[in-house]
C-alpha positions as CSV (number, residue, x, y, z in Angstrom):
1,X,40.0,-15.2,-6.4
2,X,37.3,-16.8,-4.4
3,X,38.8,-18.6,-1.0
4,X,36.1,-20.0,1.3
5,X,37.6,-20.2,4.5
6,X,37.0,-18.9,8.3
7,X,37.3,-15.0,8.3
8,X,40.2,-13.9,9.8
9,X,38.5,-12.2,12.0
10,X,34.4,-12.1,11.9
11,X,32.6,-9.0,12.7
12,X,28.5,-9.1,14.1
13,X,26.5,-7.5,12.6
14,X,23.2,-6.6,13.6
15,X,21.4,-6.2,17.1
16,X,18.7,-8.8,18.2
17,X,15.6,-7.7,15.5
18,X,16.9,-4.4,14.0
19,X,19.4,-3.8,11.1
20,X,22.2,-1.4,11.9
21,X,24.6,1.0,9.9
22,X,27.6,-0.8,10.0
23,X,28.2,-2.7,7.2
24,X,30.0,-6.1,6.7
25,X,33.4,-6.7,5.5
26,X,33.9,-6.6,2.1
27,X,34.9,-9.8,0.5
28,X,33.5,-11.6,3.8
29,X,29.9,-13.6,4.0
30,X,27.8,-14.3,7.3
31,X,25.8,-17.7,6.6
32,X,23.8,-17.4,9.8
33,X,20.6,-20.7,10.6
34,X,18.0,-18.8,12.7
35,X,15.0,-20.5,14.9
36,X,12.5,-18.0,16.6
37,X,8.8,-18.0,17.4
38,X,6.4,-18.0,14.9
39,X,4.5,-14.5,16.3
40,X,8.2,-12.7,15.9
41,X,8.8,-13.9,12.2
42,X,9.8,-17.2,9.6
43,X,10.9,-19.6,12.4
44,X,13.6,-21.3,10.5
45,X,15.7,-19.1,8.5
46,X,19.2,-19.0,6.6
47,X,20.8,-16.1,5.7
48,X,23.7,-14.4,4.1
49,X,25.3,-11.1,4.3
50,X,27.6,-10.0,2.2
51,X,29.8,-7.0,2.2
52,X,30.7,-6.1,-2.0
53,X,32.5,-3.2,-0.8
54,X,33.7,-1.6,2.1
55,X,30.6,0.6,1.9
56,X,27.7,-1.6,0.3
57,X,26.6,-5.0,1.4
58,X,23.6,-7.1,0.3
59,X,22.0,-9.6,2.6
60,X,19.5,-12.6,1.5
61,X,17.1,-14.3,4.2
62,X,15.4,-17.3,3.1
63,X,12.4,-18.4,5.3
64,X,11.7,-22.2,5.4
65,X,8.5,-22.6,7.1
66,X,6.6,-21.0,5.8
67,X,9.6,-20.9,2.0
68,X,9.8,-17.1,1.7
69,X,12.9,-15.0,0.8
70,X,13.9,-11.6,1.6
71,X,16.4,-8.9,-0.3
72,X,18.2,-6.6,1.4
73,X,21.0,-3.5,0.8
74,X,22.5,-1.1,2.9
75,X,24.9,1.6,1.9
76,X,27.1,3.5,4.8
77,X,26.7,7.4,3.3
78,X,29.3,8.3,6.7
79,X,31.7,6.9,8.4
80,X,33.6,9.5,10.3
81,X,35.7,8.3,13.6
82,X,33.0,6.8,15.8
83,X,30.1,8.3,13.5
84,X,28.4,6.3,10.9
85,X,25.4,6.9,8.6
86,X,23.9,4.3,6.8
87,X,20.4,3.9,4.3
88,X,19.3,1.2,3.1
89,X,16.6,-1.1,1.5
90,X,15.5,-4.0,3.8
91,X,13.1,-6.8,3.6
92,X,12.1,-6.5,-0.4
93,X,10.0,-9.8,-0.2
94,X,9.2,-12.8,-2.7
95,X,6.0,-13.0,-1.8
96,X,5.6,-9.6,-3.2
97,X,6.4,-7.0,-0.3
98,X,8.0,-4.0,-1.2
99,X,11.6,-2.7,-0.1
100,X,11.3,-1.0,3.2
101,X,13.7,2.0,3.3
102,X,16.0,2.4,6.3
103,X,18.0,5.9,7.4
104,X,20.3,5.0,11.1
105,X,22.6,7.0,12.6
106,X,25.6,5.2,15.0
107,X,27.8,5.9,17.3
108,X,30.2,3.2,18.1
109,X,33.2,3.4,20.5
110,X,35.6,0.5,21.3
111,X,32.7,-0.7,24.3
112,X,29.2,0.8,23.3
113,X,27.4,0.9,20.3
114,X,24.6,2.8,20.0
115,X,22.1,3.3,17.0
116,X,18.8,5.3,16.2
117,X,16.9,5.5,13.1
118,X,13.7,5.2,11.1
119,X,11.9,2.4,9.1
120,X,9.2,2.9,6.6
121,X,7.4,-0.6,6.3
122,X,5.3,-1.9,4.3
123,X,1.5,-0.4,5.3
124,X,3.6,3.3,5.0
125,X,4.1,4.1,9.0
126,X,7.1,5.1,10.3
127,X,8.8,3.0,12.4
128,X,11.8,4.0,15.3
129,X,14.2,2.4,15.4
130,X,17.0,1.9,18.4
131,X,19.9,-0.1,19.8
132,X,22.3,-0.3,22.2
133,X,25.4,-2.7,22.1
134,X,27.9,-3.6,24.8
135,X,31.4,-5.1,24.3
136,X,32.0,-6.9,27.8
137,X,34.7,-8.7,26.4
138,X,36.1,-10.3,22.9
139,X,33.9,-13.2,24.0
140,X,30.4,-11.6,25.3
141,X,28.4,-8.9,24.2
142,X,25.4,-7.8,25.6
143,X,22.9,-6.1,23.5
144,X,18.8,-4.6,23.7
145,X,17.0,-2.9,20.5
146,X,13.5,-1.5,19.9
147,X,11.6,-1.4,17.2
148,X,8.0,0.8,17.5
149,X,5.0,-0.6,15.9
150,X,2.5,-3.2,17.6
151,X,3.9,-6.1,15.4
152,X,7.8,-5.3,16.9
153,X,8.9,-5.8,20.4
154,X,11.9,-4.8,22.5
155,X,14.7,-7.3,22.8
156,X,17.3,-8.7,25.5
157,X,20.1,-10.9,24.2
158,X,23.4,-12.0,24.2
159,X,26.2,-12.8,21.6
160,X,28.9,-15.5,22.4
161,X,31.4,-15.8,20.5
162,X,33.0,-19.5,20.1
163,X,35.8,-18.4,17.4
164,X,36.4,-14.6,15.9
165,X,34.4,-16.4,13.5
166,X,31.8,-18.1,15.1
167,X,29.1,-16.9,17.4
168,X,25.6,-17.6,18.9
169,X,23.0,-15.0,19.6
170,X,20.5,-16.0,22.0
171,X,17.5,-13.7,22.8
172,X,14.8,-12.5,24.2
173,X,11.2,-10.6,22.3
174,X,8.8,-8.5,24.3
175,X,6.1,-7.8,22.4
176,X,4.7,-4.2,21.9
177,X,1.1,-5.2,21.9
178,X,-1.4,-6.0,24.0
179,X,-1.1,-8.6,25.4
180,X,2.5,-9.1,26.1
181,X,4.2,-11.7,25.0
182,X,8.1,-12.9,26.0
183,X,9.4,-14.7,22.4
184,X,12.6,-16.9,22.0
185,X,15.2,-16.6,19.0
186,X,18.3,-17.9,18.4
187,X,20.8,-17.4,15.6
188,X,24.1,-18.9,15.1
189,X,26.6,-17.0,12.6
190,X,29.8,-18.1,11.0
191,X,31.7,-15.8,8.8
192,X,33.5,-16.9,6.0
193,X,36.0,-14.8,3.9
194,X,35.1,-15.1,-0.2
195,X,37.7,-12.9,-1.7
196,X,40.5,-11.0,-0.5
C-alpha cells in the first residue's frame, strides 16, 4: 500500500559532496531541492532517494539548469554492528556518462560517522573518497568530506534538522585546484514514507 506521508522518523543520508554506505530506509523517499555554484555542479537540482530494501536503494538527480538527469544504486554488501560495506553505481548520466562504480567502507557509532572509499569516474582515475560526520545533537550535525581529483573540493557544512523529517544542509566547497575557490550549496531534504 502506498501512504505518502512524513517519515516517522527521517534518516540523512549523505555527507556534503560524497555518497556514503548507509543506505536509506526501505519504503522511505528523500525529495531533496538543491542550489550550488555552477563550478561545483547543476545549480538547481531535485532529487530522490529511495530505499527498495533494507539493503538496495536507487537515487535519481535531475539537474534543471543546465536539464540533465542522473541514476544511481547502491547496495550495503556489510552491515555488522558499527561496520558497513557498501558498492555502488553513481552518477550514470542522460547525457550519456557512464555509471561510476563506488566501494566505501563506514564506521558509524551513535556520535561519529566516519567513511573511506574509492570512486572510479568517468575519464578512468581513481578517486578517494572520505567523510567524517558528527551527531552534536538530534538537531545539529556537523559534517567535512573529501573527494581527490582537481574538479572535487573538501567540504564544511552543517545539517539542521527542522522535523525528524525535515532538514537543511548548508555548506561550504574548497576547491582542489589551483586556484582555490570557496563554493556555496544548499540542500533541503524532506523524507516521506511510500510503503510500510
Amino acid at each position: 500500500m502506498l501512504v505518502f506521508t512524513p517519515a516517522a522518523k527521517g534518516t540523512i543520508v549523505g555527507l556534503n559532496q560524497i555518497v556514503t554506505p548507509e543506505i536509506q530506509p526501505a519504503g522511505v523517499c528523500a525529495v531533496s531541492a538543491q542550489v550550488q555554484h555552477t563550478l561545483i555542479g547543476n545549480s538547481q537540482q531535485i532529487q530522490f532517494e529511495l530505499g527498495l530494501t533494507p539493503r538496495f536503494e536507487v537515487a535519481w538527480f535531475q539537474g534543471l539548469d543546465p536539464s540533465e538527469g542522473f541514476l544511481s544504486a547502491e547496495f550495503n554488501l556489510l552491515t555488522s554492528g558499527p561496520h558497513l560495506l557498501t558498492l555502488g553505481a553513481i552518477n550514470w548520466s542522460t547525457r550519456g556518462s557512464p555509471a561510476q562504480p563506488v566501494l566505501e567502507y563506514g564506521y558509524y557509532t551513535d556520535k561519529d560517522r566516519f567513511v573511506i572509499g574509492a570512486l572510479r569516474d568517468a575519464g578512468g582515475s581513481t578517486r578517494l573518497l572520505l567523510g567524517y560526520k558528527r551527531m552534536w545533537s538530534e538537531l545539529v550535525q556537523f559534517s567535512a568530506d573529501f573527494e581527490s581529483g582537481p574538479t572535487n573540493s573538501t567540504t564544511l557544512g552543517l545539517t539542521y534538522n527542522f522535523t525528524p523529517a525535515l532538514s537543511v544542509n548548508p555548506a561550504v566547497y574548497w576547491t582542489n585546484s589551483h586556484p582555490h575557490h570557496l563554493l556555496g550549496y544548499v540542500v533541503f531534504t524532506w523524507n516521506l514514507t511510500v510503503w510500510k
